[in-house]
BAFI-3210 file (N, C-alpha, C; in Angstrom, 3 decimals, decimal comma, padded with zeros to 6 digits):
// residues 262
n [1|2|3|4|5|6|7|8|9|10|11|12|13|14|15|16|17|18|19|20|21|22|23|24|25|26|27|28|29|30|31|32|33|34|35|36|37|38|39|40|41|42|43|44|45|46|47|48|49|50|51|52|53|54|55|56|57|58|59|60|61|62|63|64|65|66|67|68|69|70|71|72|73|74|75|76|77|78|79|80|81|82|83|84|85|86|87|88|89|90|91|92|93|94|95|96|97|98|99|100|101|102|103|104|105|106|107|108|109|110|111|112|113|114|115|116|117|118|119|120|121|122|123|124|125|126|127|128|129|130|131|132|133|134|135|136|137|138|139|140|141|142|143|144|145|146|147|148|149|150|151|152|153|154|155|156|157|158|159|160|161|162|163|164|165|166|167|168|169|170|171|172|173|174|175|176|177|178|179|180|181|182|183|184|185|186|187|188|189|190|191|192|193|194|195|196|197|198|199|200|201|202|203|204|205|206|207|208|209|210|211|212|213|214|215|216|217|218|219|220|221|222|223|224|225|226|227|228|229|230|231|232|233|234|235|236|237|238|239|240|241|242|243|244|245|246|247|248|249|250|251|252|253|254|255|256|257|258|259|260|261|262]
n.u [071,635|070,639|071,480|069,975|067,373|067,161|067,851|066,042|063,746|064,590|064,104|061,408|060,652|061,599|060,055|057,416|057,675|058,128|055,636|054,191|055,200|054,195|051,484|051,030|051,657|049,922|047,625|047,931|047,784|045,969|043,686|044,757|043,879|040,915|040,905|041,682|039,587|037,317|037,599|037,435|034,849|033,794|034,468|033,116|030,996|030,670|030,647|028,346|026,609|025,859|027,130|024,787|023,422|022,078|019,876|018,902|016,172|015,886|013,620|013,018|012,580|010,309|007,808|004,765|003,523|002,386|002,683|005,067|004,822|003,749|005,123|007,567|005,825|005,392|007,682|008,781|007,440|006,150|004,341|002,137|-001,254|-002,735|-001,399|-001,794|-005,009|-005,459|-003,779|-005,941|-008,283|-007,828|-007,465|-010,105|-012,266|-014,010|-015,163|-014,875|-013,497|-014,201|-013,054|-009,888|-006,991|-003,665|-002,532|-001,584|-001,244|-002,600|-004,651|-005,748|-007,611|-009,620|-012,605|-015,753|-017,342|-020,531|-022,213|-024,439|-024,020|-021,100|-020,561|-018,465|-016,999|-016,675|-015,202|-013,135|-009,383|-007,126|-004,885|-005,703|-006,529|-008,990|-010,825|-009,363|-011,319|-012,113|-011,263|-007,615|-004,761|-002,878|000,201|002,029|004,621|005,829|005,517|007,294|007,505|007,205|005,228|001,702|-001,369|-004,344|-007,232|-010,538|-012,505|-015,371|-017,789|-020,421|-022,941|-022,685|-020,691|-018,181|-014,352|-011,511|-008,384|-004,653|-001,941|001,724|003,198|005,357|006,845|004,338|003,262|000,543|-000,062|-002,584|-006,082|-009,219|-012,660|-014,867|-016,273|-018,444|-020,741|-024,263|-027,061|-028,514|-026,045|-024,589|-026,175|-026,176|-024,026|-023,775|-025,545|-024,562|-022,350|-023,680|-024,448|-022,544|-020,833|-018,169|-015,146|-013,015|-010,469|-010,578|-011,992|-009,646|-007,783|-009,017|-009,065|-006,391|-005,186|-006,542|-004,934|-002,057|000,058|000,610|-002,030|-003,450|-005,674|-009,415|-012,363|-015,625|-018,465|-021,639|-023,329|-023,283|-025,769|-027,553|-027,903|-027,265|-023,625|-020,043|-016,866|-014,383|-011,896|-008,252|-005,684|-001,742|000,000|003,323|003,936|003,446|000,968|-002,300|-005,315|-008,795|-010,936|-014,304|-015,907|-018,583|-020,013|-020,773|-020,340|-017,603|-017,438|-016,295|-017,410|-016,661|-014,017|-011,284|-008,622|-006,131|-004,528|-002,773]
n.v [-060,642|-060,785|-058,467|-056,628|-057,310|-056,654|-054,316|-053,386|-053,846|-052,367|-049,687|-050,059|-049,828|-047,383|-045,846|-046,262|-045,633|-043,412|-042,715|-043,011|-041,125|-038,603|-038,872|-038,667|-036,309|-034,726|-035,480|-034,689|-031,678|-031,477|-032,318|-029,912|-027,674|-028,089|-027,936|-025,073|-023,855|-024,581|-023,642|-020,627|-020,678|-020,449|-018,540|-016,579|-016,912|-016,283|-013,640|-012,988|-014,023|-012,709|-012,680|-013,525|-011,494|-011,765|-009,237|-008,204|-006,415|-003,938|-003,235|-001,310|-000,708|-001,699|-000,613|000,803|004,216|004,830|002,719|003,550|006,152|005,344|004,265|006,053|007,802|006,044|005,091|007,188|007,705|007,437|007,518|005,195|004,092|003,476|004,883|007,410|007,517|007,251|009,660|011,657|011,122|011,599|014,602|016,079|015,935|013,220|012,297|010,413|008,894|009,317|009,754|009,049|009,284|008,911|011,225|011,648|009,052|007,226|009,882|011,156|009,079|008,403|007,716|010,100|010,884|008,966|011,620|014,605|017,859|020,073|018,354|016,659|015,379|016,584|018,717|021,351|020,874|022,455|023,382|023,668|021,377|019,151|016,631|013,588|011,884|013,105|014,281|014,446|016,210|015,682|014,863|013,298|013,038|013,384|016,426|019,330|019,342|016,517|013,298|013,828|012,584|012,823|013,378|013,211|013,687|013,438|015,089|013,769|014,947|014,878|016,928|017,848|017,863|018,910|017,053|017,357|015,277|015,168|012,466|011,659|012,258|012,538|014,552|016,892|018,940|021,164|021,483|022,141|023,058|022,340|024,336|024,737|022,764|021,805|021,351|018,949|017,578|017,156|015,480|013,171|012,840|011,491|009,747|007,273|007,096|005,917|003,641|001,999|-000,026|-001,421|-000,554|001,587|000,419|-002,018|-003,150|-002,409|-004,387|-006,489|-006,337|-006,565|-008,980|-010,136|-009,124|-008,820|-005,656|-002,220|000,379|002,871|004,301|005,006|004,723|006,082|004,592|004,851|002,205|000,244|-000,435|001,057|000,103|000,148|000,542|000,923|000,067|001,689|-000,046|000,799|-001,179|-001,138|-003,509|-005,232|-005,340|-003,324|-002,259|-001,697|-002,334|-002,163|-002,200|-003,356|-003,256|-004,517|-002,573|-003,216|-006,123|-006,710|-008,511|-008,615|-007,294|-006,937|-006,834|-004,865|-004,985|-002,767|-002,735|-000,802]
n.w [-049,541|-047,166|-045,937|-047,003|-046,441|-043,712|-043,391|-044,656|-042,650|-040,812|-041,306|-041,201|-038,721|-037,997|-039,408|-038,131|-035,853|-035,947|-036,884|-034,719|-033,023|-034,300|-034,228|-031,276|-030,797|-032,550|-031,119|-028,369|-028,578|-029,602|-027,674|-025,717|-027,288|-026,738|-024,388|-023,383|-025,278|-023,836|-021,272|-021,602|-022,936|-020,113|-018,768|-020,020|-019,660|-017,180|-016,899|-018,306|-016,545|-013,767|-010,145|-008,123|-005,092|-002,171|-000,026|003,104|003,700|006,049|009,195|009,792|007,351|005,567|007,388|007,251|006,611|008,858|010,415|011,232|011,919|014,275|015,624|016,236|018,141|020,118|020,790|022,516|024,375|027,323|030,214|031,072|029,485|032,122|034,103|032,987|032,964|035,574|036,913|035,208|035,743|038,574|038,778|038,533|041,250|041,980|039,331|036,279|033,963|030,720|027,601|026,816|025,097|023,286|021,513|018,378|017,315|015,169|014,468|012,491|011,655|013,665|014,332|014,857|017,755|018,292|019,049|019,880|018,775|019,926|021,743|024,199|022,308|020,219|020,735|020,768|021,111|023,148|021,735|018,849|017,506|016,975|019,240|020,807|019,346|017,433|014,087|013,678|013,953|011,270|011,692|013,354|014,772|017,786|019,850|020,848|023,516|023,926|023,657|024,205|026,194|026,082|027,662|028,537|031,314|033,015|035,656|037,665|036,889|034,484|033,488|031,472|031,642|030,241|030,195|030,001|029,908|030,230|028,029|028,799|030,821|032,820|034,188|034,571|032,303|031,115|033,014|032,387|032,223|030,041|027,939|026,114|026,240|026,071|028,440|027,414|026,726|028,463|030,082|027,957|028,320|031,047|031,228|029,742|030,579|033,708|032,453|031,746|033,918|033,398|034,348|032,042|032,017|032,795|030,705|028,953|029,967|028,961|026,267|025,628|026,534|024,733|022,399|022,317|023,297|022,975|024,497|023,165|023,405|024,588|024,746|025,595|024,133|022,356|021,168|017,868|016,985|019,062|021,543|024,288|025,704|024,362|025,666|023,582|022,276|021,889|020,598|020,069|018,279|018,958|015,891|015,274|013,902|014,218|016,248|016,964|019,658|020,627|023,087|025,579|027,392|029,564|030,444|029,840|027,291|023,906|021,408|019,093|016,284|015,179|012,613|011,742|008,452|007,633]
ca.u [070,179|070,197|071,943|069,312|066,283|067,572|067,726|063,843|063,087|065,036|063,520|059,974|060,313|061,918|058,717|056,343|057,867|057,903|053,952|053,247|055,634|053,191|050,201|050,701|052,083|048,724|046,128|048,276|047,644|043,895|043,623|045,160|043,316|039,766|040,586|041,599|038,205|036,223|037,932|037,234|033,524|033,243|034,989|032,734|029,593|030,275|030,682|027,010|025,513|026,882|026,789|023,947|023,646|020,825|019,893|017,672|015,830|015,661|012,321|011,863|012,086|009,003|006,728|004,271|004,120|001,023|002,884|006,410|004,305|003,207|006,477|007,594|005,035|005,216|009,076|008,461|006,202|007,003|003,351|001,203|-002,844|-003,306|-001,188|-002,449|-005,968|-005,451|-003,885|-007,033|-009,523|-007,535|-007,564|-011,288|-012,697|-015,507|-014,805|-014,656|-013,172|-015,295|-012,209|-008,820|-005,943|-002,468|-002,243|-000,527|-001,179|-004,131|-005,692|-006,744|-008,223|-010,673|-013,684|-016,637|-018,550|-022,079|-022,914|-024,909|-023,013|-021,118|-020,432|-016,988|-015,751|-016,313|-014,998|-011,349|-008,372|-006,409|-003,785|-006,966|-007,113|-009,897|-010,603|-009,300|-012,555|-012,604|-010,558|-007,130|-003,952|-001,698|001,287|002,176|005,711|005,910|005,497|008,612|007,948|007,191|003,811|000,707|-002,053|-005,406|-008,239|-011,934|-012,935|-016,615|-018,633|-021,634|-023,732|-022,136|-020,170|-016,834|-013,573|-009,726|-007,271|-003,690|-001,018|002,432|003,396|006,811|007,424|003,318|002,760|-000,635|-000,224|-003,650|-006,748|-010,233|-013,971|-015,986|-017,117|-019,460|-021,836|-025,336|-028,161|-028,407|-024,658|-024,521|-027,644|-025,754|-022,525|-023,958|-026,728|-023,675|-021,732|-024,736|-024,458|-021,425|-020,848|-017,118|-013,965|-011,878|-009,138|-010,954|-011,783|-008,613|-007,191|-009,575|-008,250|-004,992|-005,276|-006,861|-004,199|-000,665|000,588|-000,008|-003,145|-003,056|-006,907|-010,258|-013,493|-016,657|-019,549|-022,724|-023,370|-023,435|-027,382|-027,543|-028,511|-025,902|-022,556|-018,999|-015,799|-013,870|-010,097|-006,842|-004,000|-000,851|001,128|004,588|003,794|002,912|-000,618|-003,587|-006,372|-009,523|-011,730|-015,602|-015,832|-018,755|-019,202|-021,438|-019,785|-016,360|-016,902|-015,426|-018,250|-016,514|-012,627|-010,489|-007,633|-005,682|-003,159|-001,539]
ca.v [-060,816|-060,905|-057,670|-055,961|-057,111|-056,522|-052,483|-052,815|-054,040|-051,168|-048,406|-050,002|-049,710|-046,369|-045,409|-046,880|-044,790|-041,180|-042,250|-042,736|-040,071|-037,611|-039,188|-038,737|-034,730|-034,298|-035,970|-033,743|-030,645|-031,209|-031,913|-028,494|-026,708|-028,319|-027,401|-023,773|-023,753|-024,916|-022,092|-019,954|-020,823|-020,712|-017,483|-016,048|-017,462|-015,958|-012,109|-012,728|-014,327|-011,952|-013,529|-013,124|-011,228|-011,549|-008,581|-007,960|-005,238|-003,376|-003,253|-000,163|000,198|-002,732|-000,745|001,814|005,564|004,532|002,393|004,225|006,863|004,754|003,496|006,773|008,505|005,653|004,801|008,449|007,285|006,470|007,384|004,215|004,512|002,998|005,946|008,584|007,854|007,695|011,154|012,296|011,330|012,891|016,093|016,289|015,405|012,506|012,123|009,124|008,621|009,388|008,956|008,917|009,311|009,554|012,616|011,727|007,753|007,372|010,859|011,700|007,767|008,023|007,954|010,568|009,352|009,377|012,497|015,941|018,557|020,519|017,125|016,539|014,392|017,983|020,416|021,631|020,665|023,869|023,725|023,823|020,230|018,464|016,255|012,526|011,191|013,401|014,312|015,267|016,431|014,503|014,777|012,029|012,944|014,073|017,576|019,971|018,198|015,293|013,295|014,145|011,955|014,042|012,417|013,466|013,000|013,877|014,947|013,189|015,202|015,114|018,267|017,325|018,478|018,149|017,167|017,057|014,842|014,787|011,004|011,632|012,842|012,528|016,110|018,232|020,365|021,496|020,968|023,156|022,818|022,494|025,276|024,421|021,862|022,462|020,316|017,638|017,028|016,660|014,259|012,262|012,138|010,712|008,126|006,256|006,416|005,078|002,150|001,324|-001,091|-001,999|000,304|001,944|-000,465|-003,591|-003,093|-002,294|-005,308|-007,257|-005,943|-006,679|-010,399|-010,740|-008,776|-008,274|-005,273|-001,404|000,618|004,134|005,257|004,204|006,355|005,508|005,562|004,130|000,987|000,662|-000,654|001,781|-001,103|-000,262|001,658|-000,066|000,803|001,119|000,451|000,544|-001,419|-001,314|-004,598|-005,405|-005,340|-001,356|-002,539|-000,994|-003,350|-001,839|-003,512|-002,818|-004,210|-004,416|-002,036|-003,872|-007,286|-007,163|-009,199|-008,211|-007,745|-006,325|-006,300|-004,559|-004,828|-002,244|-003,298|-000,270]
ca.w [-049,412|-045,512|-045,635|-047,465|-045,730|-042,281|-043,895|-044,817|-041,136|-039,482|-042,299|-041,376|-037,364|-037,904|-039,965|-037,263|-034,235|-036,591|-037,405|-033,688|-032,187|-034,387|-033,322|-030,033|-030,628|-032,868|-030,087|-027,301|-029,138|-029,799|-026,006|-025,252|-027,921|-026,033|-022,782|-023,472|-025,632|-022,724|-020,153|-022,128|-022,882|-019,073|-018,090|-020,646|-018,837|-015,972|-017,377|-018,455|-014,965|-012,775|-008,545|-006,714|-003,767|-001,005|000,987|003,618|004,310|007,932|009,674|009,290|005,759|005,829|007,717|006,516|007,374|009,520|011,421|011,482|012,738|015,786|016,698|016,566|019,584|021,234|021,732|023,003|025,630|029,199|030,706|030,409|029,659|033,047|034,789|032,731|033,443|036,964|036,622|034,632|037,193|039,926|038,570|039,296|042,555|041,576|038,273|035,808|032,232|029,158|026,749|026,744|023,803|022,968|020,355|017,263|017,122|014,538|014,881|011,378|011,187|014,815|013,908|015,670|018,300|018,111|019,832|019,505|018,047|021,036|022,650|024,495|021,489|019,084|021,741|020,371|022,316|023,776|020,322|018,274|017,006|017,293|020,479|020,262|018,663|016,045|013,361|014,484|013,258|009,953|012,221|014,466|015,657|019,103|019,889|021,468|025,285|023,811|023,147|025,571|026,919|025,826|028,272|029,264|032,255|033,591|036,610|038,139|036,517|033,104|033,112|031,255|031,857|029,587|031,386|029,394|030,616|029,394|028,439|029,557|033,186|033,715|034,926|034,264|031,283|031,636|033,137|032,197|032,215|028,805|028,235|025,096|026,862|027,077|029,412|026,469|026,608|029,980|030,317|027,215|028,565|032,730|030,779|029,342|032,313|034,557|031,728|032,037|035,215|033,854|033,926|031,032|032,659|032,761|028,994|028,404|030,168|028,361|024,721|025,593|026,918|023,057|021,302|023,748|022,715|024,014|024,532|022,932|022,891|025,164|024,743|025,761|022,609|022,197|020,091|016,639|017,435|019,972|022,481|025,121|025,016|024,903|025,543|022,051|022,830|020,551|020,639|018,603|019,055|018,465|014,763|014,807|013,722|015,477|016,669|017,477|020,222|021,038|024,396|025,918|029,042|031,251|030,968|029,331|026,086|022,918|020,838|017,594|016,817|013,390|012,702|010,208|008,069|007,556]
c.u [069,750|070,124|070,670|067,636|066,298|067,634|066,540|063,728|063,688|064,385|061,949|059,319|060,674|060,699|057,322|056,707|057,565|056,794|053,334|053,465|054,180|051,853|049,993|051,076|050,359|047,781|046,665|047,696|046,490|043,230|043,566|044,127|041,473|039,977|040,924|040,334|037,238|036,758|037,249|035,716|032,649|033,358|033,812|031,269|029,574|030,261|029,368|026,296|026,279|026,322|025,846|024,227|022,348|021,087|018,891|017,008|015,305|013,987|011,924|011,326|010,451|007,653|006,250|004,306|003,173|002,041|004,288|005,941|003,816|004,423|007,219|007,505|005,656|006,596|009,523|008,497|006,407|005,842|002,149|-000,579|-003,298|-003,330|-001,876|-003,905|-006,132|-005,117|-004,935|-007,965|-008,981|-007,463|-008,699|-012,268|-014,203|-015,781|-014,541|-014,630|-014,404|-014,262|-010,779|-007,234|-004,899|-002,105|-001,178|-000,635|-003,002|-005,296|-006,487|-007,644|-009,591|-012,016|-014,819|-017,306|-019,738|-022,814|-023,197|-023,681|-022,508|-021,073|-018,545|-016,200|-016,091|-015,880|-013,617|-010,777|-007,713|-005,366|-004,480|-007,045|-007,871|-009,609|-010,446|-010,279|-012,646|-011,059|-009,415|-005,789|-003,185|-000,690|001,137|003,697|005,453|006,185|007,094|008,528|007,206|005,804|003,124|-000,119|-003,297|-006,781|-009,467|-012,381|-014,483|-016,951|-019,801|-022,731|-023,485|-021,274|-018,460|-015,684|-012,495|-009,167|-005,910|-002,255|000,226|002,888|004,939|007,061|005,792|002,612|001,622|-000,616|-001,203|-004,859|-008,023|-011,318|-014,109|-016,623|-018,469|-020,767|-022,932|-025,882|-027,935|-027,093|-024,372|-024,786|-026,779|-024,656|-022,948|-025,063|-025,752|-022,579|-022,643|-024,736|-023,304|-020,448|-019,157|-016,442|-013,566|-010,941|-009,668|-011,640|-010,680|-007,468|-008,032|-009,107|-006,870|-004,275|-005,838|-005,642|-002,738|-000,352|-000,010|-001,636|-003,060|-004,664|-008,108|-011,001|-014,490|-017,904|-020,506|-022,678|-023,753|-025,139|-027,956|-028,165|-027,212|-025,005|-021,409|-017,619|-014,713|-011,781|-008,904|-005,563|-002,955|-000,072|002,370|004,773|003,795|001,288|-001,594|-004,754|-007,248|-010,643|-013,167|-016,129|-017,354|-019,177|-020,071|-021,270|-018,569|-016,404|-017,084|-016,548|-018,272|-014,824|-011,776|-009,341|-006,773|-004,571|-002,204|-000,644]
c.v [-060,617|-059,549|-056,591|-056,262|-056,955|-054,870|-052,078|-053,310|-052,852|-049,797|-048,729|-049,604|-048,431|-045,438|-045,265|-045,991|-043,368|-041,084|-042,282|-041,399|-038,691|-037,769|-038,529|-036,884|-034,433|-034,334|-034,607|-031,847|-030,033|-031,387|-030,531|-027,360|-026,676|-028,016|-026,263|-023,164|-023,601|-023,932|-021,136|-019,519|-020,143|-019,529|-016,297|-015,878|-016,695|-014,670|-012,475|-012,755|-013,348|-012,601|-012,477|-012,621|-011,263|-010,817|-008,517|-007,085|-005,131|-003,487|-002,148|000,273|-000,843|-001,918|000,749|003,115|005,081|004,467|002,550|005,156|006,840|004,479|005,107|007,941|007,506|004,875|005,537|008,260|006,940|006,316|006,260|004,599|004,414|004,158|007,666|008,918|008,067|009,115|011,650|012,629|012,178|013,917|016,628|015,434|014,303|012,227|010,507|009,671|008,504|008,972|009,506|008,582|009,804|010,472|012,048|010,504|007,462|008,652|011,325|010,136|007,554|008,722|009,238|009,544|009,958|010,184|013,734|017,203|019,946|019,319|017,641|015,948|015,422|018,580|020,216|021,564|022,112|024,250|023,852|022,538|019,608|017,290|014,741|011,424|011,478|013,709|015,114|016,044|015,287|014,474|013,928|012,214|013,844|015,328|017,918|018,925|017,011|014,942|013,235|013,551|012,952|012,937|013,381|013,254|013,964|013,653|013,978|013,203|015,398|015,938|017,365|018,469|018,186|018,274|016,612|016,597|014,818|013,528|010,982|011,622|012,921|013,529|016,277|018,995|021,539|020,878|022,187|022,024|022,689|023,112|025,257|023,441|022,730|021,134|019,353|016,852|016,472|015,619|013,083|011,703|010,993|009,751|007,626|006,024|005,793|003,632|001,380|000,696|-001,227|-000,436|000,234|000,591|-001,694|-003,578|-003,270|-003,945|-006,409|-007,490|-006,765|-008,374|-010,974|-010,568|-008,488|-006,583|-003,853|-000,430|002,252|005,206|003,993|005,415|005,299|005,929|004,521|003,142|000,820|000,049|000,072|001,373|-000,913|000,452|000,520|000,965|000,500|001,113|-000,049|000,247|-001,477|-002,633|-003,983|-005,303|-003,879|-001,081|-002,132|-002,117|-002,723|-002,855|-002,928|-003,980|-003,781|-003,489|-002,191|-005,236|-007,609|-007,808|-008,679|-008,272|-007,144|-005,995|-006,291|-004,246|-003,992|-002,327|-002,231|000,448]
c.w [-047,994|-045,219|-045,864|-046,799|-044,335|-042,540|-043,796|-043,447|-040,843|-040,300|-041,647|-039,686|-037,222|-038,006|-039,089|-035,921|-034,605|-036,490|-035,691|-032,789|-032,666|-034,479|-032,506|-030,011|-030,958|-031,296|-028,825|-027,679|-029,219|-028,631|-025,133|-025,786|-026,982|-024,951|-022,862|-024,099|-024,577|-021,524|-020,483|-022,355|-021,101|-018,482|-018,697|-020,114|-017,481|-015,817|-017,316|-017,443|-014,351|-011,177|-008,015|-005,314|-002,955|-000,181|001,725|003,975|005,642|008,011|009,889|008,107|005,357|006,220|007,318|007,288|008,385|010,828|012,247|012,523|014,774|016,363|016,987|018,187|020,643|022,081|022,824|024,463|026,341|029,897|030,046|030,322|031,260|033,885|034,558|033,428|034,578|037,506|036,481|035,616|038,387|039,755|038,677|039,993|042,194|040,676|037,701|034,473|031,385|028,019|026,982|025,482|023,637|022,018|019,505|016,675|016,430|014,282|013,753|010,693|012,449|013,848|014,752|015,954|018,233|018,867|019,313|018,983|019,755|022,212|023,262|023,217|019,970|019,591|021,059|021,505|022,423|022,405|019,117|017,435|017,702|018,264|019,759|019,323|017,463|014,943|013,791|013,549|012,501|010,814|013,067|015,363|016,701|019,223|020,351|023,251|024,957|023,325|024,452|025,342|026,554|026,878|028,398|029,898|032,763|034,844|036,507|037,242|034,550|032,434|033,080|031,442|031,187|029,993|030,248|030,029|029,732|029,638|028,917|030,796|033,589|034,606|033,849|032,895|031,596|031,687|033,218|031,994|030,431|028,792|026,955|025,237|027,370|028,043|028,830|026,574|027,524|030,386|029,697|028,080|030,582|032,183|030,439|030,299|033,319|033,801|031,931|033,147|034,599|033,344|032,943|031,070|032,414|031,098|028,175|028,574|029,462|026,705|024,784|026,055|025,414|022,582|022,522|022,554|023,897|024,049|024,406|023,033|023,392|024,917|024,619|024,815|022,569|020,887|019,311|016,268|018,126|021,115|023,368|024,784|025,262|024,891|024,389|022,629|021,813|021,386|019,880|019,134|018,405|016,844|014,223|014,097|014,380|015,461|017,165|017,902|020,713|022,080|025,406|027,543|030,079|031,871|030,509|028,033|024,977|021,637|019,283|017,913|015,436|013,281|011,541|010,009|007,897|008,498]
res [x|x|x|x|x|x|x|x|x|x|x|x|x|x|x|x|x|x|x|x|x|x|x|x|x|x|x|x|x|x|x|x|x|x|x|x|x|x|x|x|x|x|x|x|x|x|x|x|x|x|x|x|x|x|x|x|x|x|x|x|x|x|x|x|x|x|x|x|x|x|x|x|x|x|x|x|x|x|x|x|x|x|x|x|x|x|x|x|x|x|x|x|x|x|x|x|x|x|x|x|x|x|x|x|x|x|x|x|x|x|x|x|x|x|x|x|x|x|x|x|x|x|x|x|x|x|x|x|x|x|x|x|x|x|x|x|x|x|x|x|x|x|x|x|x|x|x|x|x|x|x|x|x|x|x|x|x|x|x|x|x|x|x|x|x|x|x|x|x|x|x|x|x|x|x|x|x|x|x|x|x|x|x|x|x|x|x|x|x|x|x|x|x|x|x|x|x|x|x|x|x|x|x|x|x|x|x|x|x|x|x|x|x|x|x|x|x|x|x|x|x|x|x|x|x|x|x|x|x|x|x|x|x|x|x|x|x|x|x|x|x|x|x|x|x|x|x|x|x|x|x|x|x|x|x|x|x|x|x|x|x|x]
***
């Protein structure tokens, strides 16, 4: 009797270790099977997202032809407005600035100035585009010797003269009379110089204490009231942006100023 239930105890602990040994195989198994599931899920996830990349784009690809165009001329550019004009005027004896412009920087965007037909700011430049005021050439990159300085400078009596500087090395190109001016033109162009008490320069330095940046185009034009003339002056900043300023030209202040975005 002892013998035989001392058999059923060791049959029932035998029983009890087989049922946990395959417990513990099952639970291991279904462990394994969930975490190869869940890899799997994940590896799969990441075929679909594919990794982000952030790029940045250059500063030039940012800026428009406008203002590609400007950076262009004017990386060019070694002769400043200040030097040019001083050039200009010295090329005839008594002389003072009517307008002044870098060729290529805005030329099919200047507006005409408000003068008779046969004025200095219609006379054709020597390459046959029109004079910085008026409508000029679509091209903006710098010629074969580079980009040139187009200025106007006038006598006493009104008689204008073009004087072409190159902005590089600052030499002459050429310098001729106007030959298309009659009496009227004359008269026009020495009544708005008699008005104008401040310099090109002190306009210009006035623009440029608003806006920092450089000064590609000054011309002297009567006022959009016609109360007075001012000196209109363009700057491009650091941006390649053009800023146009309507500066007063008998006391310096800034009495109109646009800025174009492209």
């Amino acid at each position: 009797m002892n013998s035989a239930s001392s058999r059923s105890r060791t049959l029932k602990a035998v029983g009890a270790l087989s049922l946990a040994a395959a417990t513990a195989l099952l639970m291991t198994g279904c462990g394994q099977s969930s975490d190869s599931a869940t890899g799997a899920a994940t590896s799969e996830a990441a075929k679909v997202v594919p990794q982000q990349q952030t790029t940045t784009p250059s500063a030039t690809a940012q800026l428009t032809q406008e203002q590609q165009e400007r950076k262009e001329v004017l990386d060019a550019t070694k002769v400043t407005f200040d030097d040019a004009a001083t050039t200009a005027t010295g090329e005839v004896a008594g002389s003072k600035l009517v307008d002044l412009d870098l060729e290529g920087v805005d030329d099919d965007d200047r507006s005409p100035s408000p003068t008779t037909t046969g004025s200095p700011s219609g006379s054709p430049s020597p390459t046959g585009s029109p004079s910085p005021t008026g409508t000029g050439s679509p091209s903006a990159s710098p010629g074969a010797d580079g980009p040139v300085w187009d200025a106007h400078v006038a006598e006493k009596d009104g008689t204008i003269h073009t004087v072409r500087i190159n902005a590089v090395d600052g030499k002459v190109i050429e310098a001729r009379v106007d030959t298309d001016q009659d009496a009227d033109d004359k008269k026009q162009t020495a009544d708005r110089l008699a008005q104008a008490t401040q310099t090109p320069q002190q306009a210009a330095k006035v623009a440029t204490e608003k806006k920092k940046g450089t000064v590609t185009s000054v011309s002297l034009e009567d006022k959009d009231d016609g109360d007075g003339v001012v000196w209109k002056v363009d700057v491009v900043g650091s941006d390649w942006k053009r800023t146009t300023f309507d500066v007063d030209a008998k006391n310096d202040t800034i009495v109109r100023e646009e800025t174009d975005e492209d």
